[in-house]
C-alpha positions in Angstrom: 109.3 25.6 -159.3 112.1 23.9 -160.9 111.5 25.5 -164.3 111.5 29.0 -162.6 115.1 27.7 -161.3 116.2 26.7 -164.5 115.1 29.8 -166.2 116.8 32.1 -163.8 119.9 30.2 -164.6 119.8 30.4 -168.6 119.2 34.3 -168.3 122.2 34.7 -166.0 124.3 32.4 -168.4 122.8 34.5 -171.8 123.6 37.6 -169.7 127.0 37.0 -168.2 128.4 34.0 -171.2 129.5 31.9 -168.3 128.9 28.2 -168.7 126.1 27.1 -167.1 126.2 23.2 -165.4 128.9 22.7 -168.4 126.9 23.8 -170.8 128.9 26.3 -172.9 127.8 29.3 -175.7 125.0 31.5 -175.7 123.1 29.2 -178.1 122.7 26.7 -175.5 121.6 29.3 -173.2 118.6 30.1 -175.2 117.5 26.8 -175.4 117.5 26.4 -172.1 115.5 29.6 -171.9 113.1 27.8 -173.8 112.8 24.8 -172.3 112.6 26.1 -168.7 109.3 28.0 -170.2 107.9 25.0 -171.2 108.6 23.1 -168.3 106.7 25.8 -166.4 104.0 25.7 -168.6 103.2 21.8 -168.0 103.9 22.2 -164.3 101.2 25.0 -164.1 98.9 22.5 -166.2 99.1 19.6 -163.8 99.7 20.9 -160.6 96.7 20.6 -158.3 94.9 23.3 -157.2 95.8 24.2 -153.6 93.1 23.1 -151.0 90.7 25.6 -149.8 87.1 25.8 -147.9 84.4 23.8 -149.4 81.3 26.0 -150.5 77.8 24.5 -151.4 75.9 25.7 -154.4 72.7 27.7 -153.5 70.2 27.1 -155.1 68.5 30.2 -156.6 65.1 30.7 -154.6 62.0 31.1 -156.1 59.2 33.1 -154.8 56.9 31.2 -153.1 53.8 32.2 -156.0 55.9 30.9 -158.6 58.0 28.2 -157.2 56.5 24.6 -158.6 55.3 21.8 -156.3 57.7 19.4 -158.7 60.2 17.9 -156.9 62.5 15.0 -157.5 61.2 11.4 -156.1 63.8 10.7 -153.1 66.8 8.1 -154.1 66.7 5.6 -152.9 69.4 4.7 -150.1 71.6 1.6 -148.1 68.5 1.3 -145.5 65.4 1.4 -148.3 64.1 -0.1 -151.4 64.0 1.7 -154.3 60.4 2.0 -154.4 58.7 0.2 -151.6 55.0 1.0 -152.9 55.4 -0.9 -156.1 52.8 -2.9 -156.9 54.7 -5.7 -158.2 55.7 -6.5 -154.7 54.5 -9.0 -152.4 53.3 -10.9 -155.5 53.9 -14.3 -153.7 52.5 -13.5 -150.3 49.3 -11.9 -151.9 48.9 -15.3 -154.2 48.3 -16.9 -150.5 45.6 -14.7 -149.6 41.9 -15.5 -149.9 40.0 -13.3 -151.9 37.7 -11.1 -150.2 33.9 -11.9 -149.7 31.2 -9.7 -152.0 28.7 -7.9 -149.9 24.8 -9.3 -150.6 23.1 -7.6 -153.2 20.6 -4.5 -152.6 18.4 -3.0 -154.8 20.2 -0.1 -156.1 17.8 2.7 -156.9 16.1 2.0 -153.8 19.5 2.5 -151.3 20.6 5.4 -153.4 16.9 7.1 -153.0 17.6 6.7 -148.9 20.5 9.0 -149.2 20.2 12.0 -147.3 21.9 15.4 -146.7 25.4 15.5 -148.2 26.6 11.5 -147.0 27.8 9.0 -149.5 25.1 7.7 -151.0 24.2 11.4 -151.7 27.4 11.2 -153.8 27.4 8.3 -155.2 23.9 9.4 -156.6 25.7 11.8 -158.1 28.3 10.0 -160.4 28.2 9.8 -164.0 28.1 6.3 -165.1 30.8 4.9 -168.1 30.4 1.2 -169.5 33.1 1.7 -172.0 36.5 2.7 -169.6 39.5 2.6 -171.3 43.3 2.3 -169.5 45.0 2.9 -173.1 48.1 5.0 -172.8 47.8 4.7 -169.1 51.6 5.0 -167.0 51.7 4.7 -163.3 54.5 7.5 -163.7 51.5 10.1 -165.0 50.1 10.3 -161.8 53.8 11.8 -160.4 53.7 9.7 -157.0 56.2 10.9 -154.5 57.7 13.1 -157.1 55.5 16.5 -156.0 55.4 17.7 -151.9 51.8 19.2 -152.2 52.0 20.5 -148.8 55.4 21.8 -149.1 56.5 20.4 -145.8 60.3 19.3 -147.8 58.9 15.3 -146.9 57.7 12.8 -149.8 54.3 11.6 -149.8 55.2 8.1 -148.4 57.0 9.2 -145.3 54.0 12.0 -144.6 51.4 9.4 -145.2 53.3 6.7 -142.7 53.7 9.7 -140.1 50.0 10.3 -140.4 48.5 6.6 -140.2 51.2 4.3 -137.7 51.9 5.2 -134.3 55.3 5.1 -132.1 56.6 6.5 -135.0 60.6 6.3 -134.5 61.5 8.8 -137.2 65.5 8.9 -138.9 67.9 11.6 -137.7 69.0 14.8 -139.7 65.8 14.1 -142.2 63.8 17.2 -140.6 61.6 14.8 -138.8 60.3 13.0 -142.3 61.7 9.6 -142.4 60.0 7.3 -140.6 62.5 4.5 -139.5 59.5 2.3 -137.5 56.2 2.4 -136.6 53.4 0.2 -135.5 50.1 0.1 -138.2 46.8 -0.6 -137.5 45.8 -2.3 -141.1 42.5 -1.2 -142.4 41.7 -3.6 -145.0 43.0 -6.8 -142.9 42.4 -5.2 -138.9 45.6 -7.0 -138.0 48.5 -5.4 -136.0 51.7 -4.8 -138.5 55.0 -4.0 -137.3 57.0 -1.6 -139.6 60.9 -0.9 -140.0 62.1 0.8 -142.7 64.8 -1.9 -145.0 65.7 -3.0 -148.1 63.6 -6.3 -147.4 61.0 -5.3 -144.7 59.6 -1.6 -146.1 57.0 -2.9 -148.4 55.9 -4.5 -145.6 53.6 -1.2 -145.3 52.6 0.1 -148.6 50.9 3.5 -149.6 47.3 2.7 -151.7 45.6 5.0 -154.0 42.1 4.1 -152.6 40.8 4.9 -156.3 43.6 3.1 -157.8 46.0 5.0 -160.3 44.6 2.9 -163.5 41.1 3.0 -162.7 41.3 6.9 -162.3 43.1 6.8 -165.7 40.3 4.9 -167.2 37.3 6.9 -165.6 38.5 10.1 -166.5 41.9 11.1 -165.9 43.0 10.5 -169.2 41.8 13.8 -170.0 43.3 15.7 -167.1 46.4 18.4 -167.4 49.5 17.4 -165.1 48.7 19.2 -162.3 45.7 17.8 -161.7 46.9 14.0 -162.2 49.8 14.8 -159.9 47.6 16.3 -157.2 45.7 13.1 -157.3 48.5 11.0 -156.7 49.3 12.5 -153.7 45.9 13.5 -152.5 46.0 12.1 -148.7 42.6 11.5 -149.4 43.2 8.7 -152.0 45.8 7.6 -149.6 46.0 5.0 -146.5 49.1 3.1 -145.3 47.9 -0.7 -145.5 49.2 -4.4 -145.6 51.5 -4.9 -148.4 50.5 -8.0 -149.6 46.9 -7.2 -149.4 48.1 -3.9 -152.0 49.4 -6.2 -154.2 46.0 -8.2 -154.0 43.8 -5.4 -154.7 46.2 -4.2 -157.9 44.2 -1.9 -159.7 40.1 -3.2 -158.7 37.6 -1.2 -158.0 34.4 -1.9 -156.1 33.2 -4.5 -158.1 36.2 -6.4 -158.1 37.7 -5.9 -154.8 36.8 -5.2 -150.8 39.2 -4.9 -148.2 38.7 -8.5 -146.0 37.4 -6.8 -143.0 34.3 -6.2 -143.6 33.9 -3.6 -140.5 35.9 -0.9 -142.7 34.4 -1.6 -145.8 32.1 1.0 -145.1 34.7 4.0 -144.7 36.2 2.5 -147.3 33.5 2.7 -149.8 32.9 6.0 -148.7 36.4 6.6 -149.1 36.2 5.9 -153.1 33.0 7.7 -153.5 34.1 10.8 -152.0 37.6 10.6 -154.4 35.5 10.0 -157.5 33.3 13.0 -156.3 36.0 15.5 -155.8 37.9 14.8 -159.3 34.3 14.0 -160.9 35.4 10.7 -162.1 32.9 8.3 -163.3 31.5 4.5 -162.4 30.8 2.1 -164.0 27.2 0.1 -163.5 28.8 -3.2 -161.8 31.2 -0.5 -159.6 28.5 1.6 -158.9 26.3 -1.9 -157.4 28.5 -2.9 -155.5 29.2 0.3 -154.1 25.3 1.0 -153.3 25.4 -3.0 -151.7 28.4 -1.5 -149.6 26.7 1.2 -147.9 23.4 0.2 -147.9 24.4 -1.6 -144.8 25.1 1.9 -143.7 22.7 4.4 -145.5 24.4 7.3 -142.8 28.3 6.7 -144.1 29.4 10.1 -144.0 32.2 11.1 -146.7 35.7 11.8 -145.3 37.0 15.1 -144.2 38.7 16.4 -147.5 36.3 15.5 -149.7 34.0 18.0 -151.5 30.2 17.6 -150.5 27.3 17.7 -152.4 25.3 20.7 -152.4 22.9 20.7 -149.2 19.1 19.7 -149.9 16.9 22.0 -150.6 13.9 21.7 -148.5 10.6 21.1 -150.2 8.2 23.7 -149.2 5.4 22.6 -146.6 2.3 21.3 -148.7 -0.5 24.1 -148.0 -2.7 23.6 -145.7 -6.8 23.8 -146.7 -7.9 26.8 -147.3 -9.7 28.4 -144.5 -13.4 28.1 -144.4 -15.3 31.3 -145.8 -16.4 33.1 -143.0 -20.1 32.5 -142.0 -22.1 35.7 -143.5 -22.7 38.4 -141.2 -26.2 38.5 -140.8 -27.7 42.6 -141.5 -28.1 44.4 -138.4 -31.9 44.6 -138.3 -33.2 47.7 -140.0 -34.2 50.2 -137.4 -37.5 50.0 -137.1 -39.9 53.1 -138.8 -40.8 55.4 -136.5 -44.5 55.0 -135.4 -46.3 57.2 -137.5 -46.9 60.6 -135.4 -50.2 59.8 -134.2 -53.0 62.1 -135.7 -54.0 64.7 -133.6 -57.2 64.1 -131.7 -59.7 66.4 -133.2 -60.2 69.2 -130.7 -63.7 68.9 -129.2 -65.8 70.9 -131.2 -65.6 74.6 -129.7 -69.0 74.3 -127.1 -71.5 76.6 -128.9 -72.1 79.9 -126.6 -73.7 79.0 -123.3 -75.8 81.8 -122.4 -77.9 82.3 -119.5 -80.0 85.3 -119.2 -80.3 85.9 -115.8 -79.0 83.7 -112.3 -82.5 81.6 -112.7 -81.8 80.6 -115.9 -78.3 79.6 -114.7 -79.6 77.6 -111.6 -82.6 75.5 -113.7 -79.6 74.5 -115.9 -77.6 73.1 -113.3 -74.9 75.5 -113.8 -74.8 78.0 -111.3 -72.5 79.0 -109.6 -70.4 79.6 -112.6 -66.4 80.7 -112.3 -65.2 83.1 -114.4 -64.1 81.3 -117.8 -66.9 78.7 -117.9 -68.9 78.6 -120.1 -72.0 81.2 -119.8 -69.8 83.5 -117.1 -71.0 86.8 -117.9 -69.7 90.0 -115.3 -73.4 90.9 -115.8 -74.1 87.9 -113.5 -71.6 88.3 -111.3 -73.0 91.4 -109.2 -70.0 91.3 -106.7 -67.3 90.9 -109.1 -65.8 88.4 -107.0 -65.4 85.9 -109.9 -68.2 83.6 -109.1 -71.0 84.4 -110.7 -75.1 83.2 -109.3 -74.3 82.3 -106.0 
């Protein structure tokens, strides 16, 4: 503003010739021409911009088809650790803990052949065995944990899991119901009662485990696995249970063989649990895993898998053996020839045609016994029958 002033006056004194503020001659006019311009040039450079309404940046939307699951792992904040789930935590507290019983051994071959139906040991009959894992080139950060929102609910795979598995959830204000501030958990691996509050000291109280820990999927088979598939596995709620810190930090990266939750009541599920994960992403065993696994359930040869897991193919019934073949039927004896017809009898010979009886006169007649004679016997002549009554000698 005050170079405007100043360069109002040095035209008016150029214009006019009057001195301007003692400053005499047109010479000195145009340099203050000059310097009034640059004086309005710097003030224009540093003056700050005049305060207006605040406007967010939109984001541009993607469709819903093509937008990626990928999104940024939450930051951490004033009430939180940075990561509260990792597994170098607890490192002192676990170093207290027992380590957990083995289960007595059972014959493999024999508890896998009593699976039935689609259950775990169905499954675990099912998975390839490796000897020779490897965990070379393996990074927890290849597994993309808390960093993709599968369901696409806007929450991180911690908070959703902790919704899902404590009760009295108290959840934080203006998060769109995903933080959760406290809860109460009902541990799996330990059975004990563990009160949660989200903190900077207290949150890995609770920690999120991959059932099938990150590592051991690495070395049985996701090595070989694009992106997307390793990132839906690290935030499968299948491979996921909220559970005692310490205890995490205990089980590190064991499988089976090497480690059991302490309560042996859940070690069942939890077995079951493992088998179905491996299932679904066909990842592989090895011997001692799969043993100890078999040992698991054969205290519980009906363990179903859990819901999310993909079953085996039903069994085929085997067709009913065939029965005996019927018995031939008994012959059928011939209906018993009619019998021939009685030959016709022969004909009786006719009696011999009498020979002519011929009496001469009635006398004759009556000395042979005959008389009186009817007409048509034998020696009945009209001749002896004078009266032609049809009697002839009477």
């Amino acid at each position: 503003m005050l170079g405007f002033t100043a360069l109002l006056g040095a035209v008016w004194h150029l214009v006019t010739g009057r001195p301007l503020l003692g400053v005499p001659g047109r010479r000195a006019g145009a340099v203050l021409v000059a310097l009034s311009l640059v004086g309005m040039g710097v003030g224009g450079a540093t003056a700050a911009p005049t305060a207006g309404p605040t406007t967010k940046a939109r984001a541009t939307t993607t469709p819903a088809a093509a937008r990626p699951s990928s999104t940024s792992t939450p930051a951490p904040t004033a009430d939180d650790q940075p990561d509260p789930d990792d597994p170098t935590l607890n490192q002192a507290e676990a170093a207290t803990l027992a380590r957990p019983t083995t289960p007595p051994a059972a014959d493999t071959s024999i508890t896998l052949a009593a699976g039935q139906g689609q259950d775990a040991l169905v499954a675990l009959a099912a998975l390839v065995v490796n000897d020779s894992p490897t965990t070379t080139g393996y990074q927890r950060d290849l597994f993309g944990y808390r960093a993709v929102d599968l369901d696409r609910n806007g929450c991180d795979t911690r908070n959703d899991i902790l919704r899902r598995d404590l009760h009295d959830v108290v959840l934080k204000p203006g998060t769109n119901d995903c933080v959760v501030l406290s809860g109460t958990l009902a541990d799996p691996y330990s059975g004990a009662t563990i009160a949660f509050t989200r903190g900077t000291s207290t949150s890995n109280d609770v920690q999120i485990d991959h059932v099938v820990a990150l590592a051991d999927a690495w070395a049985s088979g996701a090595s070989a696995w694009e992106q997307t598939t390793r990132y839906r596995l690290g935030n499968d709620p299948l491979n996921l249970l909220a559970v005692s810190g310490p205890l995490n930090t205990q089980k590190s990266d064991g499988n089976a063989a090497e480690w059991l939750p302490p309560s042996t009541a859940y070690r069942c599920a939890y077995v079951a649990r493992q088998v179905g994960v491996k299932y679904t992403y066909r990842l592989t065993v090895t011997t001692p895993e799969r043993t100890a696994m078999a040992a698991v359930l054969a205290t519980c040869p009906d363990e179903p898998l859990p819901a999310g897991s993909t079953l085996p193919p039903p069994a085929v019934p085997a067709p009913a053996p065939a029965g005996p073949a019927p018995a031939a039927p008994a012959p059928v004896a011939p209906a018993p020839a009619a019998p021939a017809p009685a030959p016709a009898a022969a004909p009786v010979p006719a009696a011999p045609a009498p020979a002519t009886v011929y009496y001469e006169n009635c006398t004759a007649a009556r000395a042979a016994g005959a008389a009186p004679i009817l007409e048509g016997q034998p020696g009945y002549r009209p001749a002896l029958d004078r009266d032609k009554d049809g009697v002839a000698c009477e």
